[in-house]
N, CA, C, O and CB atoms as a CASP TS submission, in Angstrom:
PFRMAT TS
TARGET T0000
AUTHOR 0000-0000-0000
METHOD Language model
MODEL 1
PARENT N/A
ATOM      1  N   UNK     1     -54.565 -57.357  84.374  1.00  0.00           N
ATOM      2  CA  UNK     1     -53.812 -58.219  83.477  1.00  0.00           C
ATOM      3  C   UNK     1     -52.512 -57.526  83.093  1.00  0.00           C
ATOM      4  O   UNK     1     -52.623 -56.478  82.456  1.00  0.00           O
ATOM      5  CB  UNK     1     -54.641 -58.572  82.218  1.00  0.00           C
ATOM      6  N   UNK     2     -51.621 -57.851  83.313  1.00  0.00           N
ATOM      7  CA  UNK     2     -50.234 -57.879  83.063  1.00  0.00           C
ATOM      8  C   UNK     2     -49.561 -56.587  83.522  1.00  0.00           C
ATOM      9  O   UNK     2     -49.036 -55.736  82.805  1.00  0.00           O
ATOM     10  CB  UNK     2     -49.991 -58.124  81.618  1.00  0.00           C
ATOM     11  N   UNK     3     -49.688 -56.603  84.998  1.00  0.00           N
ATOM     12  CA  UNK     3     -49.301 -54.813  85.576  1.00  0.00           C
ATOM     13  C   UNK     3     -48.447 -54.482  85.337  1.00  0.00           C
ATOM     14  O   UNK     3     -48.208 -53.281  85.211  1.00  0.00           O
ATOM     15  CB  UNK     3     -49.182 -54.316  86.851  1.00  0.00           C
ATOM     16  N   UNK     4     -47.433 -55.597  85.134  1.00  0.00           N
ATOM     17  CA  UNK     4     -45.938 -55.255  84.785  1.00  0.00           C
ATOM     18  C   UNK     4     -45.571 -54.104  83.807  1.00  0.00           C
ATOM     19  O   UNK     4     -44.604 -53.345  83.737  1.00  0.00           O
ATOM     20  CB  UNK     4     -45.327 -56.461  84.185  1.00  0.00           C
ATOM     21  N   UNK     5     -46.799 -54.272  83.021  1.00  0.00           N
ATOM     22  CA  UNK     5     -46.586 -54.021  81.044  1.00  0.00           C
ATOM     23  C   UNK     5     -47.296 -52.893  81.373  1.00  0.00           C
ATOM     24  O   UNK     5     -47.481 -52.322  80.298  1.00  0.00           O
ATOM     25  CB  UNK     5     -47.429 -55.265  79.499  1.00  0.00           C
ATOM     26  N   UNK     6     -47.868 -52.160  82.377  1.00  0.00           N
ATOM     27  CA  UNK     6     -48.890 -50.686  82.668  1.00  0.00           C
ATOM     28  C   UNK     6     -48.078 -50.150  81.187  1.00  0.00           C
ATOM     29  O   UNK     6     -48.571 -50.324  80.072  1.00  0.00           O
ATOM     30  CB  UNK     6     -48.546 -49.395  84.652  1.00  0.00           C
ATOM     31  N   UNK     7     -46.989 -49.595  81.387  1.00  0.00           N
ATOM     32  CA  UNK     7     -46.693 -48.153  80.345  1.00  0.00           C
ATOM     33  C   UNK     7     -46.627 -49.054  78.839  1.00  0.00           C
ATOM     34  O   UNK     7     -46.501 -48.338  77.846  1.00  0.00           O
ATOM     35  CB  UNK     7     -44.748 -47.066  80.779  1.00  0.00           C
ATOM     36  N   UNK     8     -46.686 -50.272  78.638  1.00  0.00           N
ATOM     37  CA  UNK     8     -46.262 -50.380  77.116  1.00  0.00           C
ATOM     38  C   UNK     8     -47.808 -50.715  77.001  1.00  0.00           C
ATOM     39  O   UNK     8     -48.350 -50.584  75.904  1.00  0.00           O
ATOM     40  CB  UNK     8     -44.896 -51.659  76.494  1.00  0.00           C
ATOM     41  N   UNK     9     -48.488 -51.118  78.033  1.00  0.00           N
ATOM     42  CA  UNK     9     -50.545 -51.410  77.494  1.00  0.00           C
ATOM     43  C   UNK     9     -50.820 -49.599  77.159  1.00  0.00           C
ATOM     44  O   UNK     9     -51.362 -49.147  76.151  1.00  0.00           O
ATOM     45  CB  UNK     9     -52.191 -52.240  79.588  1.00  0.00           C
ATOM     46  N   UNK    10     -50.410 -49.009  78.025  1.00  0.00           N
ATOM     47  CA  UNK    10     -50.802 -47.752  77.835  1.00  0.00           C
ATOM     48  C   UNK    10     -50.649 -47.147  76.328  1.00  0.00           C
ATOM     49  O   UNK    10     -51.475 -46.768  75.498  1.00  0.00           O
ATOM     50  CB  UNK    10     -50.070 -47.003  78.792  1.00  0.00           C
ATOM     51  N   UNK    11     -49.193 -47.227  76.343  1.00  0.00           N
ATOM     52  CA  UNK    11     -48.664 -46.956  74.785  1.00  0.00           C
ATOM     53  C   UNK    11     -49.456 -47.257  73.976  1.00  0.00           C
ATOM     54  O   UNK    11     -50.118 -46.551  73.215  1.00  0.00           O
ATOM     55  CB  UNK    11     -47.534 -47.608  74.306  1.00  0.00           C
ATOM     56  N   UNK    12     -49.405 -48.734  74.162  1.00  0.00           N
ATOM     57  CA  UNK    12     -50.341 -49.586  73.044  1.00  0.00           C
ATOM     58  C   UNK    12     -51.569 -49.134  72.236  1.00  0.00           C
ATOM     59  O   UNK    12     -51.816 -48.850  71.064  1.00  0.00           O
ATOM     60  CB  UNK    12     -50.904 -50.675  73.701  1.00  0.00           C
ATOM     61  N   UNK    13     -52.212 -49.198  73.386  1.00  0.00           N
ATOM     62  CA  UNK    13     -53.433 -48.860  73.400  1.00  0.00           C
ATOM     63  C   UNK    13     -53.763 -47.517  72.592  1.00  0.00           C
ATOM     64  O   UNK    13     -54.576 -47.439  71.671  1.00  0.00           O
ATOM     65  CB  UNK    13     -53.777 -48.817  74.735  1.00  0.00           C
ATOM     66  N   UNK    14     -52.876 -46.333  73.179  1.00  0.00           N
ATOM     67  CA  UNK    14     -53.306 -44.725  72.234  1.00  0.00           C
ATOM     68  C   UNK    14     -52.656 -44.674  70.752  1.00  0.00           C
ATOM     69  O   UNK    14     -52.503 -43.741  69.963  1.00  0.00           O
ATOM     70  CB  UNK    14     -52.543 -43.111  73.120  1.00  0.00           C
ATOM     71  N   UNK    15     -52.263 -46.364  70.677  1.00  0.00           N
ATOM     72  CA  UNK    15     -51.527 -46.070  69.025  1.00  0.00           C
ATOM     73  C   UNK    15     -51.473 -47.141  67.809  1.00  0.00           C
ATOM     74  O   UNK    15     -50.921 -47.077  66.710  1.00  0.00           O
ATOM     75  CB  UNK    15     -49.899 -45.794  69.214  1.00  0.00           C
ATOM     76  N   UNK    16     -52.239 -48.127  68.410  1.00  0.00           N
ATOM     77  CA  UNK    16     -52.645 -49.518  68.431  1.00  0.00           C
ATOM     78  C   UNK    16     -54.693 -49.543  68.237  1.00  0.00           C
ATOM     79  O   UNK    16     -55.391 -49.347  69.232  1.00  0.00           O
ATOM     80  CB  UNK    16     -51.927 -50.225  70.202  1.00  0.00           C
ATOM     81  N   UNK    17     -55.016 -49.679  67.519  1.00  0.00           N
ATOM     82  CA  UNK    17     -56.381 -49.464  67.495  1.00  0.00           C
ATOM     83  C   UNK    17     -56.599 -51.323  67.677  1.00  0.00           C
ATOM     84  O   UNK    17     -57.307 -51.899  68.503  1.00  0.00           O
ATOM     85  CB  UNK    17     -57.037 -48.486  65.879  1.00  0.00           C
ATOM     86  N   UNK    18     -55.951 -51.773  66.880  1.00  0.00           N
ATOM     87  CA  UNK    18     -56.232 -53.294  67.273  1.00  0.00           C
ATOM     88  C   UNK    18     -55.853 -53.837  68.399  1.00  0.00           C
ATOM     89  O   UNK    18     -56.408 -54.792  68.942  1.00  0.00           O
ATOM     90  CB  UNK    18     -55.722 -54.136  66.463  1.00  0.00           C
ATOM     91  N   UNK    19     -54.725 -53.146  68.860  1.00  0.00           N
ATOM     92  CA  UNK    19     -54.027 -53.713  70.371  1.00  0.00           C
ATOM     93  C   UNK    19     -55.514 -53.719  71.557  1.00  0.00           C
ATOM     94  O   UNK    19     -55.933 -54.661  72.229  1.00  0.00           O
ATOM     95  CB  UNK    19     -52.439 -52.240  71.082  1.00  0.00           C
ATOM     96  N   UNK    20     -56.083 -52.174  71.455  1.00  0.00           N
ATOM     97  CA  UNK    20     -57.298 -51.370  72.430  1.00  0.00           C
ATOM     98  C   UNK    20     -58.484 -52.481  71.833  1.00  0.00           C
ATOM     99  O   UNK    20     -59.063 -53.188  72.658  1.00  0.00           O
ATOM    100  CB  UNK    20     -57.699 -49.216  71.965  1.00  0.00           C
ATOM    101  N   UNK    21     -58.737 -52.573  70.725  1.00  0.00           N
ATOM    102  CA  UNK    21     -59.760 -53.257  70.569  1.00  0.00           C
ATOM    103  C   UNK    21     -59.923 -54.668  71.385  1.00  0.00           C
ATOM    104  O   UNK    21     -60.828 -55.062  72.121  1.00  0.00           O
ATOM    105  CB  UNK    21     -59.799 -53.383  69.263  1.00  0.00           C
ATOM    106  N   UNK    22     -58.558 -55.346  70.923  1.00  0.00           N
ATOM    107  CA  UNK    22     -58.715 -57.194  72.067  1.00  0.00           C
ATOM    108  C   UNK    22     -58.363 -56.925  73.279  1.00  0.00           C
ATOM    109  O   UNK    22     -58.732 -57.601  74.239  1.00  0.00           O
ATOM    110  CB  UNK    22     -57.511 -58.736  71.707  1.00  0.00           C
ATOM    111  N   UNK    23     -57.658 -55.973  73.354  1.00  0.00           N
ATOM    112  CA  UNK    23     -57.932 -55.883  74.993  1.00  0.00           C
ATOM    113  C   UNK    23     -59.291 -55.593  75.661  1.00  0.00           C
ATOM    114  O   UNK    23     -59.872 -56.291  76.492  1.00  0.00           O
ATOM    115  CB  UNK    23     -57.110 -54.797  75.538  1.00  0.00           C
ATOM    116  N   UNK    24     -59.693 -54.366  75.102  1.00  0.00           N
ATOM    117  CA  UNK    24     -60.842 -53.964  75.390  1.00  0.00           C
ATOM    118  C   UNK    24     -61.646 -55.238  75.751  1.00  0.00           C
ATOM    119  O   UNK    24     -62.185 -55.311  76.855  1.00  0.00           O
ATOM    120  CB  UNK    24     -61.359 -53.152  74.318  1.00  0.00           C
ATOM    121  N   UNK    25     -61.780 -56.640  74.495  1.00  0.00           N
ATOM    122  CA  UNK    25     -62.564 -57.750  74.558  1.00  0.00           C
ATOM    123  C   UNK    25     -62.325 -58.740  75.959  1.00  0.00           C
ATOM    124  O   UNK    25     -63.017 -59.141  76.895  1.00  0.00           O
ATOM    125  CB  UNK    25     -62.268 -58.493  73.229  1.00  0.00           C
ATOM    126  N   UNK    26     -61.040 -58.858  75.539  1.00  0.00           N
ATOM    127  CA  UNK    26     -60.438 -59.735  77.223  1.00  0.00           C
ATOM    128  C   UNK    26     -60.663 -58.928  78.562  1.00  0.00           C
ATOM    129  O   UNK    26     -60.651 -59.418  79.692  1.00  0.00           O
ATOM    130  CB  UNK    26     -58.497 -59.979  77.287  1.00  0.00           C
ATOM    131  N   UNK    27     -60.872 -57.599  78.231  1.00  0.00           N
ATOM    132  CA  UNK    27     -61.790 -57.605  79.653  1.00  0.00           C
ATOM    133  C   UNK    27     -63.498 -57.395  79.919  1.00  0.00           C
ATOM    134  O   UNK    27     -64.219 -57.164  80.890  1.00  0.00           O
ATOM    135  CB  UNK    27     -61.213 -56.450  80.435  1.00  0.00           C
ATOM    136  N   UNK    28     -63.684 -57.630  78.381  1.00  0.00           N
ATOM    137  CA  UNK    28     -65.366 -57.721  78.805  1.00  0.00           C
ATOM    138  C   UNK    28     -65.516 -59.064  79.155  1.00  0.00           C
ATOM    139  O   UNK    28     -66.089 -59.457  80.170  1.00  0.00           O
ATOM    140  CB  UNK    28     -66.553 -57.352  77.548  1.00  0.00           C
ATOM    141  N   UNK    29     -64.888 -59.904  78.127  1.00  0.00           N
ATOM    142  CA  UNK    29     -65.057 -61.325  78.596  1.00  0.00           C
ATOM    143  C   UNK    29     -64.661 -61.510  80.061  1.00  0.00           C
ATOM    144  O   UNK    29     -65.707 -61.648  80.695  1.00  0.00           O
ATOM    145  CB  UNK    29     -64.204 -62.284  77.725  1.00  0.00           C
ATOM    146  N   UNK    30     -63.774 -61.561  80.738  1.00  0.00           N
ATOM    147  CA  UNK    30     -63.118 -61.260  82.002  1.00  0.00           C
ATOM    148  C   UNK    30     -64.414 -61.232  83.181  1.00  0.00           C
ATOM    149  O   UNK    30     -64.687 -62.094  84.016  1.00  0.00           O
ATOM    150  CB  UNK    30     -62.231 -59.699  81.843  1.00  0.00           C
ATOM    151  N   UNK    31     -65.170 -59.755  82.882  1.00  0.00           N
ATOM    152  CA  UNK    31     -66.229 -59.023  83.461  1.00  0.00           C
ATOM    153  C   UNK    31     -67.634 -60.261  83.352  1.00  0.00           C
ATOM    154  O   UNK    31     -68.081 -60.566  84.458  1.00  0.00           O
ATOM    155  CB  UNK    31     -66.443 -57.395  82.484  1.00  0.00           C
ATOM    156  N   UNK    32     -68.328 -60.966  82.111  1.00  0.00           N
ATOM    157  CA  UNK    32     -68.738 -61.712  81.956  1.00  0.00           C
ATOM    158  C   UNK    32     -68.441 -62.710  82.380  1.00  0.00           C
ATOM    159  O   UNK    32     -69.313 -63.174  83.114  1.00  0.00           O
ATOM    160  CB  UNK    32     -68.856 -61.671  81.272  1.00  0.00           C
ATOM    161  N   UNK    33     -67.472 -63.386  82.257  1.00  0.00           N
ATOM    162  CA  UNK    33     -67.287 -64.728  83.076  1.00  0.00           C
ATOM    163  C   UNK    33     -67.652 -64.713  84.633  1.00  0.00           C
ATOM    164  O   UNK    33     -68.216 -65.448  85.444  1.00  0.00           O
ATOM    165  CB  UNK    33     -65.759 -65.158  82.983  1.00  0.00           C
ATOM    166  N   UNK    34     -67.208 -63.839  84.611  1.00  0.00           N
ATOM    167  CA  UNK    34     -67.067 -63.786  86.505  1.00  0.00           C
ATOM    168  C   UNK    34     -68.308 -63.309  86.982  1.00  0.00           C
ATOM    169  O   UNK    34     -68.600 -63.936  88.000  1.00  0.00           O
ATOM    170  CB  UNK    34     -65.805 -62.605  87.245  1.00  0.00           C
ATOM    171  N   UNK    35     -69.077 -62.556  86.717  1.00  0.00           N
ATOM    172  CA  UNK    35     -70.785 -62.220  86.472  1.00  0.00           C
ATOM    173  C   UNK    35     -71.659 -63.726  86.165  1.00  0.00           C
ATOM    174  O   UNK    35     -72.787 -64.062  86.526  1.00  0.00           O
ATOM    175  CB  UNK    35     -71.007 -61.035  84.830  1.00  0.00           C
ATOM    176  N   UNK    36     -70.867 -64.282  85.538  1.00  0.00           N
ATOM    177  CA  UNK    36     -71.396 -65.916  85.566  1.00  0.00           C
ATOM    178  C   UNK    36     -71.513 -66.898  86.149  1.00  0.00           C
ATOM    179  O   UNK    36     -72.401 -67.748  86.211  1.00  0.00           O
ATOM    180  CB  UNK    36     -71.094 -66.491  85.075  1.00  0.00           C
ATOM    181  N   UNK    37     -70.048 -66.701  86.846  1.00  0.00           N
ATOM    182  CA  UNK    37     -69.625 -67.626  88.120  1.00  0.00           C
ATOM    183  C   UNK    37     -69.746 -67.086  89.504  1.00  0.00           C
ATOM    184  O   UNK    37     -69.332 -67.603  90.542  1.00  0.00           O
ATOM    185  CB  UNK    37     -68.172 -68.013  88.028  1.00  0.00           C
ATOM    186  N   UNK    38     -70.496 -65.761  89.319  1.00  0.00           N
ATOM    187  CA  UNK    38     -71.139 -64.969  91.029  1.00  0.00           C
ATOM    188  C   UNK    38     -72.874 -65.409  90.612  1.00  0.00           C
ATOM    189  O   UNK    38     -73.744 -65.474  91.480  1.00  0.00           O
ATOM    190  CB  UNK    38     -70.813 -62.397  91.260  1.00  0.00           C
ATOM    191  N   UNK    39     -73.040 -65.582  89.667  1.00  0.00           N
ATOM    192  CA  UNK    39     -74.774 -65.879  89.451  1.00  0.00           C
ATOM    193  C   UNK    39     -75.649 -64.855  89.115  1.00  0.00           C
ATOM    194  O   UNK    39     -76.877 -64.872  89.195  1.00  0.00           O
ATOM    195  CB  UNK    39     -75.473 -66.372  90.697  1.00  0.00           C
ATOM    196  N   UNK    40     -74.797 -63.808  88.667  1.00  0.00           N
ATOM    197  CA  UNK    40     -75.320 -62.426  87.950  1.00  0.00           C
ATOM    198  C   UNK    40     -75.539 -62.668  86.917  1.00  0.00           C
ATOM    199  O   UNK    40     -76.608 -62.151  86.593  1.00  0.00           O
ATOM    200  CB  UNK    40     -74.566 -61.288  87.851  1.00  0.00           C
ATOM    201  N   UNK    41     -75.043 -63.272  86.053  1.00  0.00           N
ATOM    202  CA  UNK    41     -75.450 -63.894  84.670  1.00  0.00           C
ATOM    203  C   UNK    41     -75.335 -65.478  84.524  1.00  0.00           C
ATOM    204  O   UNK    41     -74.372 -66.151  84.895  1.00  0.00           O
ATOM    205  CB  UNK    41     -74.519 -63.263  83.546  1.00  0.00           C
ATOM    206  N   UNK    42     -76.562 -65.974  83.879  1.00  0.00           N
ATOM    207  CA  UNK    42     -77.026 -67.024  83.513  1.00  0.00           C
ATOM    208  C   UNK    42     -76.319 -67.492  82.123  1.00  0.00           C
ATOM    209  O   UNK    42     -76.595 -67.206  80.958  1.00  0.00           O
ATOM    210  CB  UNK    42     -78.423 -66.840  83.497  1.00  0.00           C
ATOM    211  N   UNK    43     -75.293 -68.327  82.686  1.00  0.00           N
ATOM    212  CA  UNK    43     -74.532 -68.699  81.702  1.00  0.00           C
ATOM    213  C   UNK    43     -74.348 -71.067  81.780  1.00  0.00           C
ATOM    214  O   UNK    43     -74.256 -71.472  82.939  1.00  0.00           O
ATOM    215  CB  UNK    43     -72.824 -67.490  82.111  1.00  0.00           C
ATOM    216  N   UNK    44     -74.328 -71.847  81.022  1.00  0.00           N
ATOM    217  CA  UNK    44     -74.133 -72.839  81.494  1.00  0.00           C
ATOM    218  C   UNK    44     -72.761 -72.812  81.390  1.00  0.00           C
ATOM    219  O   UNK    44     -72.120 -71.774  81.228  1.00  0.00           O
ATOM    220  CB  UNK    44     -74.817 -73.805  81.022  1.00  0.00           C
ATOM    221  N   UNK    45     -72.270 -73.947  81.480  1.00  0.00           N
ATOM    222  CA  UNK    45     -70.915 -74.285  82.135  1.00  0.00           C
ATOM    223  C   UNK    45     -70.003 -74.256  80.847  1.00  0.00           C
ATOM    224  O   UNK    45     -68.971 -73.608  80.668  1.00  0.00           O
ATOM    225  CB  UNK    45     -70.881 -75.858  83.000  1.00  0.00           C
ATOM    226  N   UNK    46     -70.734 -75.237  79.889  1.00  0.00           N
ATOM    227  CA  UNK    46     -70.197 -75.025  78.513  1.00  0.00           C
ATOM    228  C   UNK    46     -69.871 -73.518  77.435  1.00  0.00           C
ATOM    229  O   UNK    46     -68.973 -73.306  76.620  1.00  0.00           O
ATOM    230  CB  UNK    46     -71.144 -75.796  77.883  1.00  0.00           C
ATOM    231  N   UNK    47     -71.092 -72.638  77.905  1.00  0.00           N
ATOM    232  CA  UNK    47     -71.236 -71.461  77.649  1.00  0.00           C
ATOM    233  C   UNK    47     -69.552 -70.815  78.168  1.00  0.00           C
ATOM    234  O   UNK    47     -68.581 -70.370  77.556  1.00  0.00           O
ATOM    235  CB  UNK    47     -72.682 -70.933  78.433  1.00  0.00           C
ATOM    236  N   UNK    48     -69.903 -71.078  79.682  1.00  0.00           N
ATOM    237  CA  UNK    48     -68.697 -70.337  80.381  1.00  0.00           C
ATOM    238  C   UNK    48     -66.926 -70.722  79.826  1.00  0.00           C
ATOM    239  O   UNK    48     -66.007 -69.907  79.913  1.00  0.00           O
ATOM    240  CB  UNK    48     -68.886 -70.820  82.113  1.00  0.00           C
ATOM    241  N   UNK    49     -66.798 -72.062  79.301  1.00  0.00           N
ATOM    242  CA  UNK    49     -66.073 -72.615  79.040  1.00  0.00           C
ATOM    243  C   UNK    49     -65.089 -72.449  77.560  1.00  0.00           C
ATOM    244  O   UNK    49     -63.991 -72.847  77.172  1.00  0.00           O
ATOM    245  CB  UNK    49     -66.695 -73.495  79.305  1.00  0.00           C
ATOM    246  N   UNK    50     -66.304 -71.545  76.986  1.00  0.00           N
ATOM    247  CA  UNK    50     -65.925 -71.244  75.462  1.00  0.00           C
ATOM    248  C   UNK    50     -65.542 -70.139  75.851  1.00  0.00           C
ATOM    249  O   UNK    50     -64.325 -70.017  75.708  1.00  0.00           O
ATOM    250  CB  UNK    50     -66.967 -71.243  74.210  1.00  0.00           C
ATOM    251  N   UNK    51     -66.173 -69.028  76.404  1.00  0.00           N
ATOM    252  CA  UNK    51     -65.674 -67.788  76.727  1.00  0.00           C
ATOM    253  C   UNK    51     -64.330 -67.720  77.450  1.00  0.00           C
ATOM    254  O   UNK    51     -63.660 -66.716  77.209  1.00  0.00           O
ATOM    255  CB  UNK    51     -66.626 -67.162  77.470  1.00  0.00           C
ATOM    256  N   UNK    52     -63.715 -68.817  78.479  1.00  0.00           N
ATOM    257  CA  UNK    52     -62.522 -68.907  78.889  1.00  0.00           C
ATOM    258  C   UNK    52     -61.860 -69.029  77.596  1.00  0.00           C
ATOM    259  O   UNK    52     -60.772 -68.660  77.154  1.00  0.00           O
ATOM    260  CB  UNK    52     -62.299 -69.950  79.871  1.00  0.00           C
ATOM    261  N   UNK    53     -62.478 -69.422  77.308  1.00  0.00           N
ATOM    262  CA  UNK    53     -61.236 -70.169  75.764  1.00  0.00           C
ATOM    263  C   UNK    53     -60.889 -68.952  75.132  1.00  0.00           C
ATOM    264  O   UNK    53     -59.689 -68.681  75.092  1.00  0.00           O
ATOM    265  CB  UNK    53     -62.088 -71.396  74.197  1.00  0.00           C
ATOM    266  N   UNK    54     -61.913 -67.959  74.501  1.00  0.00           N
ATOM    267  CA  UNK    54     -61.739 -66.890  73.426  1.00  0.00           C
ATOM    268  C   UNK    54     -61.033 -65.651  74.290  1.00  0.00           C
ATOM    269  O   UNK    54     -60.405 -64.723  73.782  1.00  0.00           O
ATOM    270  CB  UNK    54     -63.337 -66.423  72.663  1.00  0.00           C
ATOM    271  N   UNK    55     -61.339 -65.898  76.054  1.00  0.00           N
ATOM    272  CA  UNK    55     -60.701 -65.052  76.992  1.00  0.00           C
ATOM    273  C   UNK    55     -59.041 -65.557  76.157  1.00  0.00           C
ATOM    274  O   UNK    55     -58.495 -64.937  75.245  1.00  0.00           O
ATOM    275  CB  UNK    55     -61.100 -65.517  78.982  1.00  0.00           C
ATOM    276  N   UNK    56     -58.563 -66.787  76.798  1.00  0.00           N
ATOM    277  CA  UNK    56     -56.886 -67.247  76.850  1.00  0.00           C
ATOM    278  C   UNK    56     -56.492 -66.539  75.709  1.00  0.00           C
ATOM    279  O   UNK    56     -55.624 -65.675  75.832  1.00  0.00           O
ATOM    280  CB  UNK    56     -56.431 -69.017  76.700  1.00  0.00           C
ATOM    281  N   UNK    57     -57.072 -66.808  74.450  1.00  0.00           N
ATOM    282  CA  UNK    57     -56.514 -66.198  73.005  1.00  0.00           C
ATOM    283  C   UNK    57     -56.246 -65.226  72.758  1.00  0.00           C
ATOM    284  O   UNK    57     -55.320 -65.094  71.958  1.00  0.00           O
ATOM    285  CB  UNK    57     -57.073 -66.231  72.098  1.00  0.00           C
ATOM    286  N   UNK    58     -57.146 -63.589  73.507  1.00  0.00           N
ATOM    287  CA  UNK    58     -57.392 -62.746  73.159  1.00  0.00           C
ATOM    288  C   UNK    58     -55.934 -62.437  74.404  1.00  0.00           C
ATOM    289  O   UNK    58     -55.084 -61.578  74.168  1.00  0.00           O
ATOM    290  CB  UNK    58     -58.993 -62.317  73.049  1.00  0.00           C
ATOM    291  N   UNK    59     -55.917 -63.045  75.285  1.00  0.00           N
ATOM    292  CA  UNK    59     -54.632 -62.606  76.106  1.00  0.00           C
ATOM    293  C   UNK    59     -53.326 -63.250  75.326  1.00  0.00           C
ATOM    294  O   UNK    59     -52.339 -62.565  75.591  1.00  0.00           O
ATOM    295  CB  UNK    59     -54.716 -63.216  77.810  1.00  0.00           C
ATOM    296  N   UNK    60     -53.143 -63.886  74.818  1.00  0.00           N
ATOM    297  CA  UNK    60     -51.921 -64.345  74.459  1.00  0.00           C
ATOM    298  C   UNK    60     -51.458 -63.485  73.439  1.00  0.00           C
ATOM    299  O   UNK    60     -50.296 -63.103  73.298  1.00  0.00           O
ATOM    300  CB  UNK    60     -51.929 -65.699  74.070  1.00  0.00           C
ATOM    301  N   UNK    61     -52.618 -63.146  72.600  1.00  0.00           N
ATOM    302  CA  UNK    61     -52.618 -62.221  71.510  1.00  0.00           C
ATOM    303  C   UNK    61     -52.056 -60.762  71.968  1.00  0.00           C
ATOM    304  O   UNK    61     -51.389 -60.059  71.210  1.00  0.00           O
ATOM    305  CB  UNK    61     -54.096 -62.127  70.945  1.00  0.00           C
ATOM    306  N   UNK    62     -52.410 -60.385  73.320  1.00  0.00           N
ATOM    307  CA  UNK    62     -51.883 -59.332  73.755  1.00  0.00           C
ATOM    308  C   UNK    62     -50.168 -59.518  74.255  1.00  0.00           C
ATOM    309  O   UNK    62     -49.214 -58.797  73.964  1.00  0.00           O
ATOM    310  CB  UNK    62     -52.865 -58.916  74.841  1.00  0.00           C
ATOM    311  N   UNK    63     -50.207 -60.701  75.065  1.00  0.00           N
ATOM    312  CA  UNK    63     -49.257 -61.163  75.206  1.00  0.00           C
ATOM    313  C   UNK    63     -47.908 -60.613  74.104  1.00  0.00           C
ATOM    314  O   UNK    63     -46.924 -59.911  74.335  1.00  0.00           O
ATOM    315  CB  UNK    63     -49.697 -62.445  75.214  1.00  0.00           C
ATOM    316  N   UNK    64     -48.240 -61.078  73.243  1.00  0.00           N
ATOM    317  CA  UNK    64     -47.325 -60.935  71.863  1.00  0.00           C
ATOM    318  C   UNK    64     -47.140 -59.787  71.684  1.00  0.00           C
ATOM    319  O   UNK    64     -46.112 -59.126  71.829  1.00  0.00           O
ATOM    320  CB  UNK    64     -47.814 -61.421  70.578  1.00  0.00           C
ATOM    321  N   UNK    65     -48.232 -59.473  71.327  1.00  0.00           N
ATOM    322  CA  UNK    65     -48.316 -57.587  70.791  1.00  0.00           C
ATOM    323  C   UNK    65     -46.939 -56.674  71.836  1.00  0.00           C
ATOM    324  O   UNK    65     -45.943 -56.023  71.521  1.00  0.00           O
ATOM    325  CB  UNK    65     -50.541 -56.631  71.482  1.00  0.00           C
ATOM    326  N   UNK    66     -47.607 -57.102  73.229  1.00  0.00           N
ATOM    327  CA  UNK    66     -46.475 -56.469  74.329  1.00  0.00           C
ATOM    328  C   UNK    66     -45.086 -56.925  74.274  1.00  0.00           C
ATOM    329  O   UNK    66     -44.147 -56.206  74.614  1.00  0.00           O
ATOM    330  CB  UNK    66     -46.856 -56.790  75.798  1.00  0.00           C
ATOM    331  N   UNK    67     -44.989 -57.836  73.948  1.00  0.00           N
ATOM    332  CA  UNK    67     -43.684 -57.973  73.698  1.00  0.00           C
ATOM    333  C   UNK    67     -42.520 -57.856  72.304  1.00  0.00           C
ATOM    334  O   UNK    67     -41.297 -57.724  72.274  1.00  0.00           O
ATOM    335  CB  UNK    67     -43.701 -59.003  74.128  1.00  0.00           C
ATOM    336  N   UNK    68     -43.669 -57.990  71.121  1.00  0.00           N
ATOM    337  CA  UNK    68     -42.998 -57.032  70.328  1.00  0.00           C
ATOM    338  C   UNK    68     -43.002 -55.454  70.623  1.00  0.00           C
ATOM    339  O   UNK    68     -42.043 -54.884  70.101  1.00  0.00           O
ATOM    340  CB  UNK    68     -43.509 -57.228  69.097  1.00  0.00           C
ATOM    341  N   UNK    69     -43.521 -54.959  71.055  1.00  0.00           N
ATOM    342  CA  UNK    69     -43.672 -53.925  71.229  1.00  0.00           C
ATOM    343  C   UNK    69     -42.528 -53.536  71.937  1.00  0.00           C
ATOM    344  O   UNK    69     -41.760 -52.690  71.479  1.00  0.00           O
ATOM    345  CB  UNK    69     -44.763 -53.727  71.669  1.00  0.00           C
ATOM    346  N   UNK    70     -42.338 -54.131  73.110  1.00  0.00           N
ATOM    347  CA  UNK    70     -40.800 -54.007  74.234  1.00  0.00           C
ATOM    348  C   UNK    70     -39.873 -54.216  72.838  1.00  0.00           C
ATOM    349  O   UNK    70     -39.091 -53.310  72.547  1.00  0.00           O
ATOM    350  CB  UNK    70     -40.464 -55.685  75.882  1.00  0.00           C
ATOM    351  N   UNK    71     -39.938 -55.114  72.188  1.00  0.00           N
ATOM    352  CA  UNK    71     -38.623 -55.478  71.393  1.00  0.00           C
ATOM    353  C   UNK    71     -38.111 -54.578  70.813  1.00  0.00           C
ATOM    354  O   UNK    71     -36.947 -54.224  71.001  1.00  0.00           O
ATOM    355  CB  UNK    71     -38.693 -56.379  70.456  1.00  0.00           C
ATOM    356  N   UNK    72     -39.146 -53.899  69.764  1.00  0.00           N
ATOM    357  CA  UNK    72     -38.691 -52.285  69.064  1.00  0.00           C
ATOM    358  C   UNK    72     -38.424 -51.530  69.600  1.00  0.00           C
ATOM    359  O   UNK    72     -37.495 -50.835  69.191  1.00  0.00           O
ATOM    360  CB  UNK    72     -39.389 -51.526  68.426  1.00  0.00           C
ATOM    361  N   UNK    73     -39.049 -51.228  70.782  1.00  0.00           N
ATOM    362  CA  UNK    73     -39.080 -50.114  71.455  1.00  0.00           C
ATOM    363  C   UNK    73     -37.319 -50.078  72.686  1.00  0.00           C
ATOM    364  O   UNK    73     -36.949 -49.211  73.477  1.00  0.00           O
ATOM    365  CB  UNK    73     -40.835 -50.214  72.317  1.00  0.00           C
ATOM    366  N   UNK    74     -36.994 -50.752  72.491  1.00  0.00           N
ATOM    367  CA  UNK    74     -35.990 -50.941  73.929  1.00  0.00           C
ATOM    368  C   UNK    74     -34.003 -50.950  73.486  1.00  0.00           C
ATOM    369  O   UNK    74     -33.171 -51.074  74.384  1.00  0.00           O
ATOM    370  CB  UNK    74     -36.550 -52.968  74.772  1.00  0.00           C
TER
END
């Protein structure tokens, strides 16, 4: 997710405890979904569908973070 941003996720992350935390989440969710949709985990469709959802948020949320972050920083 967002290779572009490698050095400002990096940043983020060792100075940002909340930044590391939703990321951390958007890729468990990430890991779960897709464990769902290979048939490793027993998930229904609706199940899977909410977790996309709290996935999109938790990225947009990063989304932001990274780009204020560029803003101060640049």
């Amino acid at each position: 997710m967002f290779h572009e941003y490698r050095e400002e996720i990096t940043n983020l992350k060792q100075h940002n405890a909340h930044f590391e935390k939703i990321f951390n989440e958007h890729n468990e969710l990430d890991t779960k979904i897709q464990n769902a949709e290979n048939g490793i985990e027993h998930l229904s469709n609706q199940e899977i569908e909410v977790l996309k959802k709290q996935k999109l948020h938790l990225k947009d949320q990063v989304y932001a973070m990274i780009l204020e972050y560029k803003k101060e920083h640049s």
